[in-house]
Residue frames as a rotation matrix with the C-alpha (Angstrom) as fourth column:
UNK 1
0.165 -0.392 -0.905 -55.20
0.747 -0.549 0.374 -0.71
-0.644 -0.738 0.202 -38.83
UNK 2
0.981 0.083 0.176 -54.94
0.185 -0.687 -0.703 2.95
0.063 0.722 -0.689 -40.25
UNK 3
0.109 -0.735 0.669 -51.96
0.887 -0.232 -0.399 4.20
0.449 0.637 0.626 -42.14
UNK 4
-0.376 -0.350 -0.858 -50.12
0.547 -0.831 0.099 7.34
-0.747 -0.432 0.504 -40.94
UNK 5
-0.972 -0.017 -0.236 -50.46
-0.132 -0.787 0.603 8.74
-0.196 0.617 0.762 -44.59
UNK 6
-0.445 0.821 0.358 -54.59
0.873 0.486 -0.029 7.34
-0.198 0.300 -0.933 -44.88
UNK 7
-0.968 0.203 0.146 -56.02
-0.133 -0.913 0.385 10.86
0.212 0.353 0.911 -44.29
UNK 8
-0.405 0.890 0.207 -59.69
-0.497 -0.024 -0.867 9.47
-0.767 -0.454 0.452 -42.30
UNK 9
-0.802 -0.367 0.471 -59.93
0.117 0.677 0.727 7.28
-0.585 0.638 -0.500 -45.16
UNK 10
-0.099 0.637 -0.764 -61.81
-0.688 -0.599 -0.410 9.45
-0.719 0.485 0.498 -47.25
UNK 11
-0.651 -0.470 -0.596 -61.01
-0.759 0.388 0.523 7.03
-0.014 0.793 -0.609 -50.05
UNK 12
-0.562 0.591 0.579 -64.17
-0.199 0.582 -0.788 4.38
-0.803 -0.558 -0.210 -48.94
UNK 13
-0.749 0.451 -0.485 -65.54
-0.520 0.053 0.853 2.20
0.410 0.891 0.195 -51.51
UNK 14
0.340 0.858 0.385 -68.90
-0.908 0.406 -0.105 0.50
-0.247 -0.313 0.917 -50.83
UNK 15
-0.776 -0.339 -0.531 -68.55
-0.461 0.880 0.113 -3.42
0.429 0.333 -0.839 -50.68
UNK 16
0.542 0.822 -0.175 -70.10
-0.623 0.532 0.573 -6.85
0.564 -0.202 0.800 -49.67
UNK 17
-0.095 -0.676 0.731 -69.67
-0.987 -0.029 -0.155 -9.20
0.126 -0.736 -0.665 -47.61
UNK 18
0.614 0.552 -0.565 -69.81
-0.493 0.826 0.271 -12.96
0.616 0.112 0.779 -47.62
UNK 19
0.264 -0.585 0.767 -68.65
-0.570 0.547 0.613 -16.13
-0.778 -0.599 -0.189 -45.59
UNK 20
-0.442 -0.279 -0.853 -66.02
-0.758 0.625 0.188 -18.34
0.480 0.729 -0.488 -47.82
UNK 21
0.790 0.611 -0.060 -67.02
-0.599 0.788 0.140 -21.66
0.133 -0.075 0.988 -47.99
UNK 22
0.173 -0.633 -0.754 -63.54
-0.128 0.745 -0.655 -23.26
0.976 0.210 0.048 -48.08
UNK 23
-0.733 -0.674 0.086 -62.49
0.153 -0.286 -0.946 -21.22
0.662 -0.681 0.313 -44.42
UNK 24
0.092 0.926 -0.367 -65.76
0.924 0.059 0.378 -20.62
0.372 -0.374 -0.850 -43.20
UNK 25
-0.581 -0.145 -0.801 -64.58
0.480 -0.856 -0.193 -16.47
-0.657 -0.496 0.567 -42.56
UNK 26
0.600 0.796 0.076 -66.03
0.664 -0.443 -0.603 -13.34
-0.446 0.412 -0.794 -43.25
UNK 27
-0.499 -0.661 0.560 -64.71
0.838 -0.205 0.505 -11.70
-0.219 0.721 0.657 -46.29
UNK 28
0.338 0.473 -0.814 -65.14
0.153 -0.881 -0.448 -8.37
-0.929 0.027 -0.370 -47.38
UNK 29
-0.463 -0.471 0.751 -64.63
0.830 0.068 0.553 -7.43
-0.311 0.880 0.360 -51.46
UNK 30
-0.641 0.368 -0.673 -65.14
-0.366 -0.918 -0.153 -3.69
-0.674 0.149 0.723 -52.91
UNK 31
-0.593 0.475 0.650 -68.20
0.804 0.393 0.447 -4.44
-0.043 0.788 -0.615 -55.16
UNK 32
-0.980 0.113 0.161 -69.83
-0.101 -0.992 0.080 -1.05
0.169 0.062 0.984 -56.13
UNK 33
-0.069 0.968 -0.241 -73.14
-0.949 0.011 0.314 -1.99
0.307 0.251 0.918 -57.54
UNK 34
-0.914 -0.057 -0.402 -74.64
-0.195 0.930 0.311 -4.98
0.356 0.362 -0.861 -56.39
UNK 35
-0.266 0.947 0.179 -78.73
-0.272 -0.252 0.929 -6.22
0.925 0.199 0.324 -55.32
UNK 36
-0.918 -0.395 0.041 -79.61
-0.002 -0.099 -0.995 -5.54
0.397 -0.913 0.090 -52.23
UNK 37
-0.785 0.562 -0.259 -82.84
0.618 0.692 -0.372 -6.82
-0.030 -0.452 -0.891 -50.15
UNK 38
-0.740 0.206 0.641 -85.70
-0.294 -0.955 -0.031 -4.14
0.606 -0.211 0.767 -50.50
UNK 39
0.480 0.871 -0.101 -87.60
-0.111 0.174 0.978 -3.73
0.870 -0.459 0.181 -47.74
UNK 40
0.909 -0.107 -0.403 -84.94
0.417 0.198 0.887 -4.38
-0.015 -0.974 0.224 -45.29
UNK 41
0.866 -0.414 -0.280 -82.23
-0.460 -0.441 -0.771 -2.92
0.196 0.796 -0.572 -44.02
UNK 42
0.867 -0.497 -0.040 -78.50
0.416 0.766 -0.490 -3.93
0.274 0.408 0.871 -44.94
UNK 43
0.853 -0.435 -0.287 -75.35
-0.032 -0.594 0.804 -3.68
-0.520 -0.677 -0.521 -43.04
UNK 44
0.888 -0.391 0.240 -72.63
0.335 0.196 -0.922 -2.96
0.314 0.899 0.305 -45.63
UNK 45
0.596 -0.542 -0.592 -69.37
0.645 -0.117 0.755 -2.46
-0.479 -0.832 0.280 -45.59
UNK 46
0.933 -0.344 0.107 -66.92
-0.152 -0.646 -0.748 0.56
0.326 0.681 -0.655 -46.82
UNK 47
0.763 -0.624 -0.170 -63.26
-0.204 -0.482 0.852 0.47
-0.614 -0.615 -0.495 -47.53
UNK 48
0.814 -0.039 -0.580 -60.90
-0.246 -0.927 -0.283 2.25
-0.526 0.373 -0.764 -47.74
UNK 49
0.992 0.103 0.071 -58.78
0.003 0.547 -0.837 1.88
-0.125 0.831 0.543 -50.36
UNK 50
0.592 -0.782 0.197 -55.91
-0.637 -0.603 -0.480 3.41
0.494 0.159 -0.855 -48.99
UNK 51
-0.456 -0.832 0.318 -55.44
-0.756 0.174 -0.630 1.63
0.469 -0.528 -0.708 -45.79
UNK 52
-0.751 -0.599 -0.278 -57.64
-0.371 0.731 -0.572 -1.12
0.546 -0.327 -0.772 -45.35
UNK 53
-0.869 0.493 0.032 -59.97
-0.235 -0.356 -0.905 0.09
-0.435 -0.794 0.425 -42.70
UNK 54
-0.663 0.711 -0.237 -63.47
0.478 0.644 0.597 -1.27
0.577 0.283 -0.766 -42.68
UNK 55
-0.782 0.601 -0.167 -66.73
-0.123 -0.411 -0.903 0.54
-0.611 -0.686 0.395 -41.64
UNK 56
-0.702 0.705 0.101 -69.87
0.709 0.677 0.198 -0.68
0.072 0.210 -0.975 -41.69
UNK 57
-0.758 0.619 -0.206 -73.07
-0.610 -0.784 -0.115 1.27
-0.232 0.038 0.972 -42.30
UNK 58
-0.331 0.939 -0.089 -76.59
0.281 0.008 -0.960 0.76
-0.901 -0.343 -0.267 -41.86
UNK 59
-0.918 0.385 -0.091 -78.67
-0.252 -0.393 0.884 1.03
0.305 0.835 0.459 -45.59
UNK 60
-0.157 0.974 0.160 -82.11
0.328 0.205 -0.922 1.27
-0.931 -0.092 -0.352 -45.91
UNK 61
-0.235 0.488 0.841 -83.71
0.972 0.099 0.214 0.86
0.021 0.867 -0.497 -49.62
UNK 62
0.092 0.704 0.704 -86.05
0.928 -0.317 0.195 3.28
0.361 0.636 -0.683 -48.82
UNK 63
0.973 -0.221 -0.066 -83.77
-0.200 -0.951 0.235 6.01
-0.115 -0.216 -0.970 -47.53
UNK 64
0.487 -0.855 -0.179 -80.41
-0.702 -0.260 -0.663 7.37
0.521 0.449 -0.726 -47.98
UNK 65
-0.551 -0.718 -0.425 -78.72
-0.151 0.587 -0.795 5.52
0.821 -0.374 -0.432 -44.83
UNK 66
0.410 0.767 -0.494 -80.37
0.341 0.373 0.863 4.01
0.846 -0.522 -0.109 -41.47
């Protein structure tokens, strides 16, 4: 949920996503750089650092975003 003070959470780092193995959820973790499939694209998530807030984008290797 957004914060009153978030501000459109301009703040959005780029992360991954994985399923723990202990809980069997999906986890999200800010990871800047990390290899990503080429050839296909990859639904990543951003967020923000202020308040939380997950959004997912569409990459594509061979362009900017899908």
């Amino acid at each position: 949920m957004k914060k009153e003070n978030c501000g459109d959470c301009k703040d959005s780092k780029q992360g991954r996503a994985y399923i723990d193995s202990e809980t069997g959820l999906l986890c999200v973790e800010i990871v800047e750089k990390y290899e990503k499939p080429k050839g296909k694209k990859t639904l990543v998530p951003y967020i923000c650092t202020t308040c939380g807030t997950i959004n997912w984008k569409c990459i594509d290797p061979d362009e900017n975003e899908c």
